[in-house]
C-alpha positions in Angstrom: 23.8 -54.3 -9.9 24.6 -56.0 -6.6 28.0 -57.3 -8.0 28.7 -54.0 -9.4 28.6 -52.2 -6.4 30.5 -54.8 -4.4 33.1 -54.9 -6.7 32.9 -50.8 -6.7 33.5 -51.6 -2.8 36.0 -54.0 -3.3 38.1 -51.8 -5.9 37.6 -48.8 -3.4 38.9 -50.8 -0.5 42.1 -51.6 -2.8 42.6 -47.7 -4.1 42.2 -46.4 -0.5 46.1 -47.7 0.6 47.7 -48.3 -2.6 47.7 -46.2 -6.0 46.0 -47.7 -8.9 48.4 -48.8 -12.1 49.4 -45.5 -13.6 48.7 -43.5 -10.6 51.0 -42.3 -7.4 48.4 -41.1 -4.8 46.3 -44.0 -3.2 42.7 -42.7 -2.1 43.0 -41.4 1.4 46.0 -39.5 0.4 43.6 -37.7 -2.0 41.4 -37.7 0.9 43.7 -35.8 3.4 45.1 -33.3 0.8 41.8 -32.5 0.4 40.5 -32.0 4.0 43.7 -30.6 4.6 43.6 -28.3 1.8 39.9 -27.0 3.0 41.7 -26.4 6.5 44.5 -24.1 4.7 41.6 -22.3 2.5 39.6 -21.4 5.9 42.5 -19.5 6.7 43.7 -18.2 3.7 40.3 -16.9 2.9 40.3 -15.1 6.1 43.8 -13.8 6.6 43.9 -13.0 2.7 41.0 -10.1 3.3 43.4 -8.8 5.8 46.3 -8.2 3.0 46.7 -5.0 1.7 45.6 -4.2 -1.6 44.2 -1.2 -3.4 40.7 -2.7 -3.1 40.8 -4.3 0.1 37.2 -3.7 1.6 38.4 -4.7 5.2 41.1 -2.5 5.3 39.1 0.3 3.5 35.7 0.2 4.1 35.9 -1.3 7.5 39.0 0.6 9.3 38.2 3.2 7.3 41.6 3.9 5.4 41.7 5.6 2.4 42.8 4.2 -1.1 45.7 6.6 -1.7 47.2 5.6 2.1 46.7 2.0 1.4 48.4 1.6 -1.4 51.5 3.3 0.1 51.2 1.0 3.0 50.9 -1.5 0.2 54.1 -0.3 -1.2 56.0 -0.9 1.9 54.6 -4.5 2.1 55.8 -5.4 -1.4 58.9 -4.0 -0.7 59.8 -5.6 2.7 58.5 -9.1 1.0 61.4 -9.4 -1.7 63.9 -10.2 0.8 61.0 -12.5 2.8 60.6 -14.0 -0.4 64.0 -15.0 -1.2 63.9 -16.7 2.4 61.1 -18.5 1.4 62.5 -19.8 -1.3 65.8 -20.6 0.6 64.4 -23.0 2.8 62.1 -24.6 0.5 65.0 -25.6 -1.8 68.0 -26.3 0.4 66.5 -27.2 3.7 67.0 -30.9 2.9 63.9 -31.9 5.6 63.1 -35.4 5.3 59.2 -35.0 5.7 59.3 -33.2 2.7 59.5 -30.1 0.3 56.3 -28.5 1.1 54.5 -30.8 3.4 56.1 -29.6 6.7 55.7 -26.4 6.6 51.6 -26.3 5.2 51.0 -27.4 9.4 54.4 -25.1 10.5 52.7 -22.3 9.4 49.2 -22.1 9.4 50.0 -22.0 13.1 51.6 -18.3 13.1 49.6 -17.4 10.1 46.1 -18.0 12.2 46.8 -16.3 15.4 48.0 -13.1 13.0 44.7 -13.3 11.3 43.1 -13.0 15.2 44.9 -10.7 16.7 44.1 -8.2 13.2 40.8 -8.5 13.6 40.7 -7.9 17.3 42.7 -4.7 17.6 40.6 -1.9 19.1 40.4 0.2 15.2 37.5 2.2 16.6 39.7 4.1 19.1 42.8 4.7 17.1 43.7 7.5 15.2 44.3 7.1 11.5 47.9 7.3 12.0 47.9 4.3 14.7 45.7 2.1 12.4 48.2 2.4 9.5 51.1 1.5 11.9 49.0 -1.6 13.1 47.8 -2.5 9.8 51.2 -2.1 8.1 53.0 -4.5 11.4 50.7 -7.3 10.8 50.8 -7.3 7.2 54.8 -7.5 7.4 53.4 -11.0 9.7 51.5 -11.6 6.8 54.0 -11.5 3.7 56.1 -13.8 5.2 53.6 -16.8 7.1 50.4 -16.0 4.7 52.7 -16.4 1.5 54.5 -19.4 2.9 51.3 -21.1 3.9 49.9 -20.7 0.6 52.7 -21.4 -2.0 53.3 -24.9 0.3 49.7 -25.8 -0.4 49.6 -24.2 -3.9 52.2 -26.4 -5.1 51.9 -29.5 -2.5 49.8 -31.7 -5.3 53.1 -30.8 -8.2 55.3 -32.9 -5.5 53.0 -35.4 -4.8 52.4 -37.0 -8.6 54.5 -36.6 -11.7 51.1 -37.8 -13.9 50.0 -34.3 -15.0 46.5 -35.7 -15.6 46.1 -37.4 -11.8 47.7 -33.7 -10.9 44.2 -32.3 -12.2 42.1 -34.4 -10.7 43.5 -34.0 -7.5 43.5 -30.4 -8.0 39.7 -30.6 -9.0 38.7 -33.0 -5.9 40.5 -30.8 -3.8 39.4 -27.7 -5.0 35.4 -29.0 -5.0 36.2 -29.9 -0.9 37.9 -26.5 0.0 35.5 -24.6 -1.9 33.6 -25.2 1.1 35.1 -22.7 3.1 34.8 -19.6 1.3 31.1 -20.9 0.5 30.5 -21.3 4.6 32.0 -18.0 5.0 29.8 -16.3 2.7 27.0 -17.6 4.4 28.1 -17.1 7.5 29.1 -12.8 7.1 25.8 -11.8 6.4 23.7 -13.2 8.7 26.2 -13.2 12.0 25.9 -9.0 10.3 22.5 -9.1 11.0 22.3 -10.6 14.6 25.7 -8.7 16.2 24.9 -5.1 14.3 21.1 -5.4 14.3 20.8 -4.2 11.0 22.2 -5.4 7.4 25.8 -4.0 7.6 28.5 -6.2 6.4 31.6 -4.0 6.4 31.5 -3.8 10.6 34.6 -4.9 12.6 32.2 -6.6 14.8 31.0 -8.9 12.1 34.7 -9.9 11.7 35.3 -10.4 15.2 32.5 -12.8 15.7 33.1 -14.9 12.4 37.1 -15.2 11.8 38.6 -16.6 14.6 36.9 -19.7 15.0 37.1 -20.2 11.5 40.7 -19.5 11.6 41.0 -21.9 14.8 39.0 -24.8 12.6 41.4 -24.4 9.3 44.6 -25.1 11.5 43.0 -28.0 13.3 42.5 -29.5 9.4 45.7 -28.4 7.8 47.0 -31.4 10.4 45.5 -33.9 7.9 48.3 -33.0 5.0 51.3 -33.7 7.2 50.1 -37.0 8.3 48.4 -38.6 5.4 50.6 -37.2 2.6 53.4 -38.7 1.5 56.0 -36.2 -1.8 57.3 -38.3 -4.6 59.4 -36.3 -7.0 61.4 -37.9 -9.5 64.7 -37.4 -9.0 68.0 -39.2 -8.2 67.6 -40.8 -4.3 71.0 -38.8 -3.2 70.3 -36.0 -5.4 70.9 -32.4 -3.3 71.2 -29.0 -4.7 74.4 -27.9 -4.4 74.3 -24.6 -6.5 74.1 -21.5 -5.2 71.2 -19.4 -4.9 72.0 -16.6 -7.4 72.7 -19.5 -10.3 69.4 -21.6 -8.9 68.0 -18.4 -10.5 69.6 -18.0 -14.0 68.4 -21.5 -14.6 64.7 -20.8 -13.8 65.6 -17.1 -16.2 66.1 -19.8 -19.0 62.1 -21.3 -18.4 60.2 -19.5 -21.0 56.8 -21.3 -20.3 57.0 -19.2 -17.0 57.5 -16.1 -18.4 54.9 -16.6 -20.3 52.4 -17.3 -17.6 54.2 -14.5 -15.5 53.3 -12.0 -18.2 49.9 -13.0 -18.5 49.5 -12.4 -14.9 51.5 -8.5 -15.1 49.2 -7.2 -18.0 46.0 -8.8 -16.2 46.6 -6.3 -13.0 43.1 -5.0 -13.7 41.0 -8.2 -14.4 39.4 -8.2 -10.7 39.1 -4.4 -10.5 35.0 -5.4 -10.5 35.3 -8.3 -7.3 33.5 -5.3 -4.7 30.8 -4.8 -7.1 28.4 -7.3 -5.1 29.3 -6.9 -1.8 28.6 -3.1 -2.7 25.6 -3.9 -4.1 24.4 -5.1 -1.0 25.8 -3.1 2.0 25.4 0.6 -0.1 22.4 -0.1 -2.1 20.4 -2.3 0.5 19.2 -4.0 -3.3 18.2 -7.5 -1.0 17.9 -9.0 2.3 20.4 -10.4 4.6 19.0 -14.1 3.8 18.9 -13.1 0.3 22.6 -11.8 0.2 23.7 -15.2 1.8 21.5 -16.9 -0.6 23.0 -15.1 -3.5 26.9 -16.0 -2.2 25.6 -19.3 -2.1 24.5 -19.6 -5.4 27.4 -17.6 -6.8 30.2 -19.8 -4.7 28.3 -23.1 -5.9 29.4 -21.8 -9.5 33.0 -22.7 -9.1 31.8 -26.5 -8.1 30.8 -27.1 -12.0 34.0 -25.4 -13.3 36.2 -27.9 -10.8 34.1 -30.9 -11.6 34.5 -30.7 -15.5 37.5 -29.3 -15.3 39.9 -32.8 -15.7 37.7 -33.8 -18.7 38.2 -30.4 -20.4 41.7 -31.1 -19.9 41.6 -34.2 -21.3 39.7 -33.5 -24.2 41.1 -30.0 -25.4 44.4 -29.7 -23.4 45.5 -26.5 -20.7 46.2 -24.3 -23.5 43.3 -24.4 -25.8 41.0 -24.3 -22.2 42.7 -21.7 -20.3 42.1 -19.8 -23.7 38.4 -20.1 -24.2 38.0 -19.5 -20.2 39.7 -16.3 -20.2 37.9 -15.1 -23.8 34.3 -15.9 -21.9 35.9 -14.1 -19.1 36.3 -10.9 -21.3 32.7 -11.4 -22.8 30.5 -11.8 -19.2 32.9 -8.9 -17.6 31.6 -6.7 -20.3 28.0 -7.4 -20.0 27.8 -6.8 -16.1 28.3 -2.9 -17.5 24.8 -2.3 -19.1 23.3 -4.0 -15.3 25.5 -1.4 -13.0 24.4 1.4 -15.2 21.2 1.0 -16.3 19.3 -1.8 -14.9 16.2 -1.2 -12.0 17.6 -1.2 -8.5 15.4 -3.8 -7.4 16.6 -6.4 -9.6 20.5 -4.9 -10.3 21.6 -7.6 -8.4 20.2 -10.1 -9.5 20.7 -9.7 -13.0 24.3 -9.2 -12.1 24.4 -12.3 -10.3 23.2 -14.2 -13.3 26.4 -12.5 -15.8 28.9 -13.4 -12.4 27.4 -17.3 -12.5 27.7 -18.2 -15.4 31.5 -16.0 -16.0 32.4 -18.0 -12.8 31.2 -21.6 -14.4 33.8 -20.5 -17.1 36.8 -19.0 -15.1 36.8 -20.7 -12.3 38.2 -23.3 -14.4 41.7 -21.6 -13.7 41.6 -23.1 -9.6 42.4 -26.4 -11.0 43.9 -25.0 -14.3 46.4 -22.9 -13.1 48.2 -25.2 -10.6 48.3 -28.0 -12.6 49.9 -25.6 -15.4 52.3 -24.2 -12.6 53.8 -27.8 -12.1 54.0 -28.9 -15.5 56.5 -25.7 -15.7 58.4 -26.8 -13.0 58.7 -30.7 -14.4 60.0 -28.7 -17.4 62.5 -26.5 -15.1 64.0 -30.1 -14.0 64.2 -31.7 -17.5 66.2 -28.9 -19.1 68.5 -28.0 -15.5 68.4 -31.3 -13.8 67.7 -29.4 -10.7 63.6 -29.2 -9.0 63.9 -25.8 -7.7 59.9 -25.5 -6.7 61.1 -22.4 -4.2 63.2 -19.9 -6.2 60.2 -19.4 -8.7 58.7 -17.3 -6.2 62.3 -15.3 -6.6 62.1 -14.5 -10.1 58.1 -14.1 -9.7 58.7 -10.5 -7.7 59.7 -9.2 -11.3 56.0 -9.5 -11.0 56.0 -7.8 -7.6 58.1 -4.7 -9.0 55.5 -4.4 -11.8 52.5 -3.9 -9.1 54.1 -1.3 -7.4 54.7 0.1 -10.7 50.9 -0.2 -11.9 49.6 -0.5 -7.7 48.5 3.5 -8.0 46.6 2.7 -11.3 43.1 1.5 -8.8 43.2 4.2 -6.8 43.6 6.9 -9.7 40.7 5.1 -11.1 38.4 5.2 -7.8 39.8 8.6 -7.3 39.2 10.0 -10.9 35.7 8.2 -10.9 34.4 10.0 -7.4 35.8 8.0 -4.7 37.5 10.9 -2.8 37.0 13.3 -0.2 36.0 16.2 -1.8 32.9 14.5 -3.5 32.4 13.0 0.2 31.9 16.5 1.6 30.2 18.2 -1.4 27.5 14.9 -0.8 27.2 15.1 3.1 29.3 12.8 3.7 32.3 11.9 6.5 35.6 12.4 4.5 37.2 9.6 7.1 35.4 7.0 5.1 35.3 7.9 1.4 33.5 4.5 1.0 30.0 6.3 2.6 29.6 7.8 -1.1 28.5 4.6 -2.0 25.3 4.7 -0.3 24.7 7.7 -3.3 23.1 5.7 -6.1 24.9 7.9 -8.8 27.9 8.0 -7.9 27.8 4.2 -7.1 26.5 3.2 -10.5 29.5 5.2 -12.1 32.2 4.1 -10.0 31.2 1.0 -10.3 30.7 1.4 -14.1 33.8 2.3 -14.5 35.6 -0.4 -12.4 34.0 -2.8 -14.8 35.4 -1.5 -17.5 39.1 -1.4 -16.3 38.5 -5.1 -15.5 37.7 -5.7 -19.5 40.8 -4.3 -20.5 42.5 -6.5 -17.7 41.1 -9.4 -19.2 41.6 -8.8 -22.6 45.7 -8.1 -21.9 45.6 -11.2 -19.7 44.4 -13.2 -22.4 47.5 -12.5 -24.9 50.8 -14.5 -23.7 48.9 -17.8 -23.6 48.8 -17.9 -27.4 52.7 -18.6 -27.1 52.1 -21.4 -24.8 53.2 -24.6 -25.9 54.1 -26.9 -23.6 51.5 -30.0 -24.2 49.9 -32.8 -21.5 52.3 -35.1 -23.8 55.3 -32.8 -23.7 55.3 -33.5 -20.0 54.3 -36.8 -19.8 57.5 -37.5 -22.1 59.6 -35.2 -19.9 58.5 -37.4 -16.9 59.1 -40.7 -19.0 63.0 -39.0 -19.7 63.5 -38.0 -15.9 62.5 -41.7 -14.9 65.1 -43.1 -16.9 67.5 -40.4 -16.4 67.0 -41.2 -12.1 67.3 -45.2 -12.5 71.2 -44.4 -14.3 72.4 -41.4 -11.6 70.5 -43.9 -9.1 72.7 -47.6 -10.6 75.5 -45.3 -11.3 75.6 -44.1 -7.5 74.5 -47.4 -5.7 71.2 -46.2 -4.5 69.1 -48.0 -7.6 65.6 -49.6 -6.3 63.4 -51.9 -7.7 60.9 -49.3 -8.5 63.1 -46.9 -9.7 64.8 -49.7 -12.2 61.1 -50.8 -13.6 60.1 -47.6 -13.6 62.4 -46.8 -16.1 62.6 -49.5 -18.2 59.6 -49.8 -19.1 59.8 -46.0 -20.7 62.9 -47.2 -22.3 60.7 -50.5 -23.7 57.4 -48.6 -24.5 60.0 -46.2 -26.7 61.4 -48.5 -28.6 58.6 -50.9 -29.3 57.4 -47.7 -30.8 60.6 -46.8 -32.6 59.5 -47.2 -36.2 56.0 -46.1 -35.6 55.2 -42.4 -37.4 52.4 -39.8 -36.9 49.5 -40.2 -38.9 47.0 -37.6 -40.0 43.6 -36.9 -37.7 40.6 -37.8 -39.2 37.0 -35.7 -38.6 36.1 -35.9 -35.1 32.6 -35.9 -35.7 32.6 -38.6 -38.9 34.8 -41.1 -37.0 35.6 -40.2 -32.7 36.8 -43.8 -32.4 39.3 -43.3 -35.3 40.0 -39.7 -34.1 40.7 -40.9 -30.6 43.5 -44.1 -31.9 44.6 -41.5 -33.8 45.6 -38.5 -31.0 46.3 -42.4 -29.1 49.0 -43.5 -31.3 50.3 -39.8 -31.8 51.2 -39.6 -28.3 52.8 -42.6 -28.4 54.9 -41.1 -30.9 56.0 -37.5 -29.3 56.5 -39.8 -25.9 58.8 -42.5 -27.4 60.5 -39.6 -29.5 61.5 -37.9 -26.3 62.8 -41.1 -24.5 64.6 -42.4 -27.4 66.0 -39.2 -28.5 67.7 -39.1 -24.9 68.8 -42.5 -25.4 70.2 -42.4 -28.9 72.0 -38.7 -27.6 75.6 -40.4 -27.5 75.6 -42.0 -31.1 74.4 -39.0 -33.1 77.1 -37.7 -35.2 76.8 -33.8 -34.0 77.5 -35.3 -30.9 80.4 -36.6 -31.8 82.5 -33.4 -31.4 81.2 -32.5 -27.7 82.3 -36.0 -26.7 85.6 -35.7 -28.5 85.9 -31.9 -26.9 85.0 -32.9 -23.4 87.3 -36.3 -23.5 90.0 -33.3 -23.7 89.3 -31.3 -20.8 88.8 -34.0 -18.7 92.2 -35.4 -19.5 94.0 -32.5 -19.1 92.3 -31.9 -15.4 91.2 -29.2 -13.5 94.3 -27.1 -13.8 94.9 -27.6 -17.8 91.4 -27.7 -18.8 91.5 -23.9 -19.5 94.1 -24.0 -22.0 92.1 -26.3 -24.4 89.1 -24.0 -24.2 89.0 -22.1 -27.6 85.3 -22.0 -28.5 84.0 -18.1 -29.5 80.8 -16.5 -29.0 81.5 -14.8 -32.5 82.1 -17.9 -34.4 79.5 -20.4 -32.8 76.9 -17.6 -34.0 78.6 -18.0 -37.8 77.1 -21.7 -37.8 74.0 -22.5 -40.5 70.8 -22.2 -38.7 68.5 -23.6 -41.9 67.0 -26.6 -40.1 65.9 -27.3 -36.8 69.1 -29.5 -36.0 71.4 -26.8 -37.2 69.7 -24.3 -35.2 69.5 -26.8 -32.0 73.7 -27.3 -32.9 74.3 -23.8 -33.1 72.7 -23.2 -30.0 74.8 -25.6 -28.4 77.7 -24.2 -29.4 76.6 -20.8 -28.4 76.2 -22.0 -25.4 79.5 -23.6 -24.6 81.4 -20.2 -26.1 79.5 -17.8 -23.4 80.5 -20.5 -21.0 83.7 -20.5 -21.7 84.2 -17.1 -21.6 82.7 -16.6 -18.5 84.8 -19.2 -17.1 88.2 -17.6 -18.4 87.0 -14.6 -17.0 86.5 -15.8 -13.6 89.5 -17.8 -13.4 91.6 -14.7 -14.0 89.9 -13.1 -11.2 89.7 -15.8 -8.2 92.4 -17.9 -9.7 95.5 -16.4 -11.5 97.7 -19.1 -10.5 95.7 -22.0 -11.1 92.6 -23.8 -10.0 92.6 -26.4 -7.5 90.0 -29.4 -6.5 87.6 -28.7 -4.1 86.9 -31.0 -1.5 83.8 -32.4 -1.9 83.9 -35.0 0.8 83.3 -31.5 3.3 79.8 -31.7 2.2 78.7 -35.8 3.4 80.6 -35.0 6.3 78.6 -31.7 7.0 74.9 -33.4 5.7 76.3 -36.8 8.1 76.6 -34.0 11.1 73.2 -32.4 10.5 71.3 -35.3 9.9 73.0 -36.6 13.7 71.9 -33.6 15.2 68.7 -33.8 14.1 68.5 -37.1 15.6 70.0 -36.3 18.5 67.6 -33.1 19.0 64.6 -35.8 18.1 65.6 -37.9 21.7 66.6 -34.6 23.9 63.2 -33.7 22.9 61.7 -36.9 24.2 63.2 -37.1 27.0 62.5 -33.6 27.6 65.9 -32.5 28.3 65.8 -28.8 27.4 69.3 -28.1 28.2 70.5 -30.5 25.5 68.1 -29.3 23.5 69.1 -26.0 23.5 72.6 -27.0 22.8 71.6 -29.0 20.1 70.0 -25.9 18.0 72.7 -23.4 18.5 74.9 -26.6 16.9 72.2 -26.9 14.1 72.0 -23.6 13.2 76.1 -23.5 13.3 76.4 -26.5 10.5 73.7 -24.9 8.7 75.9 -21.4 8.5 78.8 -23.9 7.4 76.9 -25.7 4.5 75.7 -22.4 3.4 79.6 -21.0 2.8 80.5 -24.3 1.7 77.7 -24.3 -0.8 78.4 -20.8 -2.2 82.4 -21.9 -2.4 81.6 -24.6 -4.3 79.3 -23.1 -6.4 82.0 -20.0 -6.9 84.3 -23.3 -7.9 81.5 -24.9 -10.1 81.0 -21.8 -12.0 84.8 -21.6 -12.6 85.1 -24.9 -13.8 82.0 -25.2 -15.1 83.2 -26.1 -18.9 84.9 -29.1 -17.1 82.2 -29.9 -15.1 80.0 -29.8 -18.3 82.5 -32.3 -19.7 82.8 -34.6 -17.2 79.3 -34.6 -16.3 78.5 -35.5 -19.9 80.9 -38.2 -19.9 79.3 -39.9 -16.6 76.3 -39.9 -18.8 77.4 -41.6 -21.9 78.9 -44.2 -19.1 75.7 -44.7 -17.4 74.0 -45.1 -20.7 76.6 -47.9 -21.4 75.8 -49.8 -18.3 71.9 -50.3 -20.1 72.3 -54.0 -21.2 73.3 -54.5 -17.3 69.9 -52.7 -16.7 68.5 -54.8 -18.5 69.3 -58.0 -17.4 68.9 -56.6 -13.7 65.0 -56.1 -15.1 64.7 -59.0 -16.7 65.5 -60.7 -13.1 63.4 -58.6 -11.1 60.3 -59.0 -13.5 60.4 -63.0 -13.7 60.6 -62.9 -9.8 
């Protein structure tokens, strides 16, 4: 035992600087993504009751705003974040910082987002009319689409940039969700009984609760968000000089293409209702009075504890049954322990509604809150997809396309408030009870009217469920689908990376070895499973060597690409338009839409062909069609040189800004930003001209681009031999 543990010490002290074999984050980068990530949920679980929604308690219960008004507020919010959005997504794709594409801006903006969060909760509500609560409400929420959002998505999607290994993706995602659970769990504790001492009685929804709790929470959660910009470190595999150079309109036609995200997106648009029932507890306790204030915080406790077990089995359930198959069976028992909180809310004794309730919400919660690990790691495995069929990591513009999703809440945003409105949550049952119409919420405290409203919510969250559930039959995309989309981007970054002088020694082994692994597996098949139960050993060689199989099939299939005789006329097609040039190439381009859809589609290859072709023809077109608009008299080269001369510029100034700054030479400084902000204007035009000129030319851009590849893939017995060195040193 002793030698076990000192070798559990030893292996520990090795882990905690540099990543095991396999892996890409040593331990105390786990370690400061997840303290980090508990500083960012302290905030995010504060500022995020502040958001508007059609069920926001703080806003509604607390301030006192009705539904209807909120959610026209809440239209306004959605509708001044599109363009917020796209600015997001701007800067997270082009901004070309060298600290990274996330990490930067989880400290850059937990900053703004935290003092936001302090001054909402500190404005004087009590002595404003409804009209001056809206406006103040509505202002910091416009704060909040912006900083909020930003803060988030950069710590949502930190861990995807951090590892390409989808399966050290979930365990990170599991460690780091079990740590930042702590905050919402603290909270929870916290509200109540800080309720109890500042209001002198058991009253949650009271602006001085808020007031006392948030802001040093929020004060605490920027202090810890520090820990991700200093002890994390991005790794994405890509070429080292890659840089988007595409516009922003095309960045998003190639992420229309992913369907995996559609897929998810869809589940999340018909799901709108799932968490109409999320008040029912808090009601329970502040309208009802069904338990003490210790007891309230007790039950929290208990019920935020639930999670823990979901995050800690989570990367095992992965492992064993895949995403798919789990995010499947989490949202059916979803649907299932939804439905049985109905009978409790209805029927059962007040004394003990709650915590019957709280027994159907633990153990749904030990089965959905499967999706806090889940759902990230599912998020970048569709983005390591995005890269493998565009060649471009474009993390930010998902957002973009993701206010499709936006559009469809404001479309089904009135739905909740019909619902609390048709079920008794209005003013006229207010009055006809006794109550204050300028808090509709006060019918609560009624015990019939809150059993039926809340009856009723629970029901519209079943039917959320239940639609939520649907799209994630269609998804396909498997742990081993990505891990041989990885294994393809590694060897497709070591050729761009030899091809453009930039190739490292871990870029060069990385890659050969996927290339070696593939074709020591080359004339290996897939074999049939056997019975789990009769044989697991056999079974688990078996799913072993199929992986094998779909891994090395990706890598070699990338490999053998160039000698496959239906490639054979692209190469021959492309050797033409590259010999012709940039201002003949058009004349040679006589592929049709009409007669690439005439091709066979029997088998999979002939369908795969034909979309090929299909592909090129509306490409074509489109580039005939734009040449006769920009360019009647004939294309020219663009000067691409204009670009390394710009990027050489920006990357001086940056420099230059870093010593003004500490030598504390405002001036200078000063100087240096306007200039910054001027180069940045000129890579912006010069980005959209050459992606104008890209999308002109993009048939010979295509050709060319697929002639550097069949190049680089000819330079593999130098890669080789360059390996073969490096490995005997």
């Amino acid at each position: 035992m002793k030698y076990n543990v000192r070798d559990l010490r030893k292996k520990l002290k090795s882990d905690w600087r540099v990543a095991p074999q396999g892996r890409y984050m040593p331990l105390r980068e786990i370690a400061a993504v997840s303290l980090g990530g508990l500083g960012v949920k302290f905030i995010t679980n504060t500022v995020v009751t502040m958001i508007l929604s059609t069920g926001n308690v703080l806003i509604g219960n607390t301030i006192g705003i009705p539904p209807m008004p909120v959610y026209f507020m809440y239209l306004v919010s959605v509708l001044v974040n599109i363009p917020l959005t796209t600015l997001r997504a701007r800067i997270v794709d082009y901004s070309r910082l060298k600290k990274g594409k996330y990490r930067p801006f989880v400290f850059l903006t937990a900053i703004p987002t935290a003092l936001l969060g302090v001054g909402f909760v500190l404005m004087p509500y009590d002595r404003m009319s409804m009209a001056w609560k809206c406006a103040a409400v509505l202002t910091f929420n416009i704060g909040f689409q912006f900083f909020y959002y930003f803060l988030y998505d950069s710590n949502e999607n930190l861990v995807n940039v951090l590892s390409p290994n989808t399966y050290e993706r979930s365990d990170v995602y599991s460690v780091k969700s079990i740590v930042d659970s702590f905050a919402p769990s603290l909270t929870n504790i916290i509200i109540p009984l800080i309720a109890k001492a500042v209001t002198g009685e058991e009253k949650i929804y009271d602006m001085r609760v808020y007031r006392a709790v948030y802001p040093p929470i929020l004060i605490l959660g920027v202090l810890l968000s520090v820990f991700i910009y200093v002890g994390t470190q991005e790794k994405i595999v890509q070429p080292k000089d890659h840089r988007i150079q595409v516009r922003f309109t095309d960045t998003l036609r190639m992420v229309a293409k992913n369907k995996y995200f559609w897929i998810v997106s869809l589940a999340s648009c018909l799901g709108f209702l799932e968490m109409s029932f999320f008040n029912v507890l808090g009601w329970m306790y502040n309208y009802q009075k069904v338990c003490s204030a210790g007891q309230y915080a007790l039950i929290t406790t208990i019920n935020g504890n639930a999670a823990f077990w979901a995050m800690v089995f989570a990367p095992i359930l992965i492992r064993k049954i895949g995403k798919k198959n789990l995010m499947l069976f989490s949202n059916v028992m979803n649907i299932f322990f939804i439905a049985m909180m109905y009978p409790v809310v209805r029927f059962a004794p007040t004394s003990r509604m709650i915590w019957i309730f709280l027994v159907c919400l633990l153990i749904n919660n030990v089965v959905t809150q499967i999706t806090l690990t889940l759902t990230p790691s599912i998020n970048g495995d569709i983005r390591d997809y995005q890269q493998y069929i565009s060649g471009e990591r474009v993390d930010g513009i998902f957002a973009v396309v993701g206010l499709i999703g936006s559009v469809w809440n404001l479309a089904t945003g009135s739905i909740l408030p019909a619902i609390y409105d048709k079920a008794g949550l209005n003013a006229e049952t207010a009055e006809a009870l006794g109550y204050s119409s300028s808090n509709i919420y006060e019918i609560l405290y009624n015990e019939q009217y809150f059993r039926r409203i809340c009856g009723v919510l629970i029901l519209a969250s079943v039917i959320g469920a239940t639609l939520n559930v649907v799209p994630f039959f269609f998804y396909d995309l498997t742990e081993t689908k990505q891990q041989g989309m990885i294994a393809v981007l590694k060897v497709r970054a070591m050729l761009e990376d030899h091809a453009s002088g930039n190739l490292t020694e871990q870029t060069l082994c990385e890659g050969m070895e996927r290339i070696e692994a593939a074709e020591a597996n080359a004339e290996l098949c897939p074999v049939p499973l056997p019975a789990r139960r009769k044989n697991r050993a056999a079974y688990k060689d078996a799913v072993k060597h199929n992986r094998q199989v779909e891994i090395s099939g990706m890598v070699l299939r990338e490999l053998r690409y160039f000698s496959q005789p239906q490639t054979q006329p692209f190469l021959e097609r492309a050797e033409k338009l590259t010999q012709a040039g940039i201002e003949g190439f058009a004349q040679l381009m006589t592929e049709s839409v009409q007669s690439a859809k005439a091709l066979p589609k029997r088998t999979d290859d002939e369908k795969a062909l034909r979309k090929e072709h299909i592909e090129i023809a509306r490409c074509e077109a489109a580039s005939l069609k734009l040449l006769a608009k920009h360019c009647p008299n004939g294309v020219k080269p663009f000067d691409e040189s204009a670009f390394e001369r710009l990027f050489a510029e920006e990357d001086a100034a940056d420099a230059a800004l870093t010593e003004a700054y500490a030598q504390k030479d405002r001036q200078r400084a000063a100087a240096l930003k306007v200039q910054k902000k001027q180069i940045a204007r000129s890579i912006k035009k010069l980005t959209a001209e050459f992606s104008q000129y890209n999308r002109m030319i993009k048939p010979y851009r295509d050709a060319e681009k697929l002639l550097q590849k069949k190049a680089s893939f000819e330079q593999l017995d130098v890669l080789r031999a360059e390996y073969e060195k490096v490995r005997s040193e």
